[in-house]
C-alpha positions in Angstrom: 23.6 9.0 -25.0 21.4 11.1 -22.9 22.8 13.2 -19.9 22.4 12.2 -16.3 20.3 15.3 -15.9 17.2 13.3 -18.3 18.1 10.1 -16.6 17.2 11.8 -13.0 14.6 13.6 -14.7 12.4 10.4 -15.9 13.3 9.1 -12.4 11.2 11.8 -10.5 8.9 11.8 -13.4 8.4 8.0 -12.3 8.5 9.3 -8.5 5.6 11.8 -9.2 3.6 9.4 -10.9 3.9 7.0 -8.0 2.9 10.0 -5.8 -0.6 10.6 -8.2 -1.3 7.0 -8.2 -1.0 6.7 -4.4 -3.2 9.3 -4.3 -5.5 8.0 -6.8 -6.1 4.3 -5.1 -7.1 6.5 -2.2 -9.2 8.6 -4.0 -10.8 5.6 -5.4 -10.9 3.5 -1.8 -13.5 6.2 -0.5 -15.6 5.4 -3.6 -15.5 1.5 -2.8 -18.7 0.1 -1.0 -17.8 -0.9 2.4 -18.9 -4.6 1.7 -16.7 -4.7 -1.6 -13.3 -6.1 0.8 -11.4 -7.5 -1.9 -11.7 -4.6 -4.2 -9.9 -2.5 -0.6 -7.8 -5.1 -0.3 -6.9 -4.8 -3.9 -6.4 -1.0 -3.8 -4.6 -0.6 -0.8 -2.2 -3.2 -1.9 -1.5 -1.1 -4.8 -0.8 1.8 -2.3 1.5 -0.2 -0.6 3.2 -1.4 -3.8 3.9 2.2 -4.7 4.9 3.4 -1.6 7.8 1.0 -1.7 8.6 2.1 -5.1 8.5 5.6 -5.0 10.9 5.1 -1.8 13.1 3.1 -4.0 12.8 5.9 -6.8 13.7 8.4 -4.3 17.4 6.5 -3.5 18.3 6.5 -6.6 17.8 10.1 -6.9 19.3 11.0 -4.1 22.1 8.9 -5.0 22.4 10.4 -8.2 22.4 13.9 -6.8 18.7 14.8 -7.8 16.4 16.9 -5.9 13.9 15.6 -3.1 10.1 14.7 -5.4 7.8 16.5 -3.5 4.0 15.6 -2.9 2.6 18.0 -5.1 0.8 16.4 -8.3 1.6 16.5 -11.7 -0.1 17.6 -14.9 -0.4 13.9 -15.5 -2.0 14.0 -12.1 -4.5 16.4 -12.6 -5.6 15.2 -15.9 -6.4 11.7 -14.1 -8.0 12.9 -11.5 -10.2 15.1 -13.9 -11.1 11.8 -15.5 -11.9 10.2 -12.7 -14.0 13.4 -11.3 -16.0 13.4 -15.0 -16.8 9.6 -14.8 -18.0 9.7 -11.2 -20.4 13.0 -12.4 -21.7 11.2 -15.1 -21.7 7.4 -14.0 -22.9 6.0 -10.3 -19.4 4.9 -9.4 -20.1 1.6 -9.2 -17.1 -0.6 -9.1 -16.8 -0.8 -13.2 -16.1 2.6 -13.6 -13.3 2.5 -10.6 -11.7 0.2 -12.5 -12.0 1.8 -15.6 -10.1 4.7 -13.9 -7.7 2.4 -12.5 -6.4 0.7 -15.2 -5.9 4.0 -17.2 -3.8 5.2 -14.8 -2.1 1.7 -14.7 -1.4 2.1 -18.2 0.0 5.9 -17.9 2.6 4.9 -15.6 3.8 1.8 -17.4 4.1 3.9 -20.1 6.5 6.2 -18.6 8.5 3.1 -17.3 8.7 1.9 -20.9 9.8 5.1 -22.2 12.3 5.8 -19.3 13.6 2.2 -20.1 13.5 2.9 -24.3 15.0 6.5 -23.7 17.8 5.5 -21.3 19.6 2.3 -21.8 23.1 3.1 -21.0 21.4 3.7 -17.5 23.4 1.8 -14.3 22.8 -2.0 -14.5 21.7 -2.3 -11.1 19.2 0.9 -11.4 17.5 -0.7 -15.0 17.1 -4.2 -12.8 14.8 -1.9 -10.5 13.3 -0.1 -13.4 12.4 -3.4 -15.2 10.9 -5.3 -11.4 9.3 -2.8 -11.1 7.8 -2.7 -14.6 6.7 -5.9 -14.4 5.0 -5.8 -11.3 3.2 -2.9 -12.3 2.1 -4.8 -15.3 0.8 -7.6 -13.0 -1.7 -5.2 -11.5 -2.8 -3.9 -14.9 -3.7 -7.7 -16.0 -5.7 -8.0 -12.4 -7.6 -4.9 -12.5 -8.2 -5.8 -16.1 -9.4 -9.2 -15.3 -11.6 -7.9 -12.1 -13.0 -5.2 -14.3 -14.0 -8.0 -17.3 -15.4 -9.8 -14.4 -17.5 -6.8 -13.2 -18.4 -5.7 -16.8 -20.0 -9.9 -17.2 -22.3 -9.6 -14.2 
């Protein structure tokens, strides 16, 4: 059985990652034509989506007697936005190559929900519900920026 200690730590690990991808969809909306409105819509959904998440995170952590996540990124973090930052050098950052970004980073965090999920399953009940919602939401937006970026890669 792992200790609490790992459980709150893959919770802020989930936290932080929430924190890089807001600021990645951000990152990215600056790059988005200004007549491409359902690509913004898009993104700022999934800043909104994480947003709520994160602040779910944060509960349980504070419930659980973990410390506050701060806004600082992560390793994870910087490695993305590195990726991003080589793409956009070498690539004219047109909407195909967003999406490329985005759905890597989709796929690093629902990695680290799967592994939290795999590495923790004596976890609270009511905590794995929000773990697994949110899993599957996150998912969702994987298969959409994966069909929008099929779509782009067609034209």
């Amino acid at each position: 059985m792992k200790s609490k200690e790992q459980e709150i730590k893959g919770l802020r690990t989930l936290a932080e990652l929430h924190i890089d991808r807001i600021k990645g969809y951000k990152k990215v909306l600056e790059d988005v034509k200004p007549e491409d409105t359902e690509l913004k819509k898009l993104f700022t959904g999934m800043i909104s989506l994480s947003q709520d998440f994160k602040e779910q995170l944060e509960n349980y952590l504070e419930y659980m007697g973990g410390e506050e996540v701060n806004d600082q990124s992560s390793l994870l973090s910087k490695i993305h936005q590195t990726w991003i930052d080589i793409k956009a050098a070498l690539s004219s950052q047109d909407n195909e190559s967003l999406l490329a970004s985005c759905e890597f980073g989709e796929n690093v965090i629902i990695g680290a929900y799967e592994k939290v999920l795999e590495d923790h399953q004596e976890m609270e009940i009511s905590l794995k519900m929000v773990l697994m919602n949110q899993l599957e939401a996150l998912k969702g937006s994987a298969i959409l920026i994966k069909g929008i970026k099929e779509k782009e890669e067609a034209l």
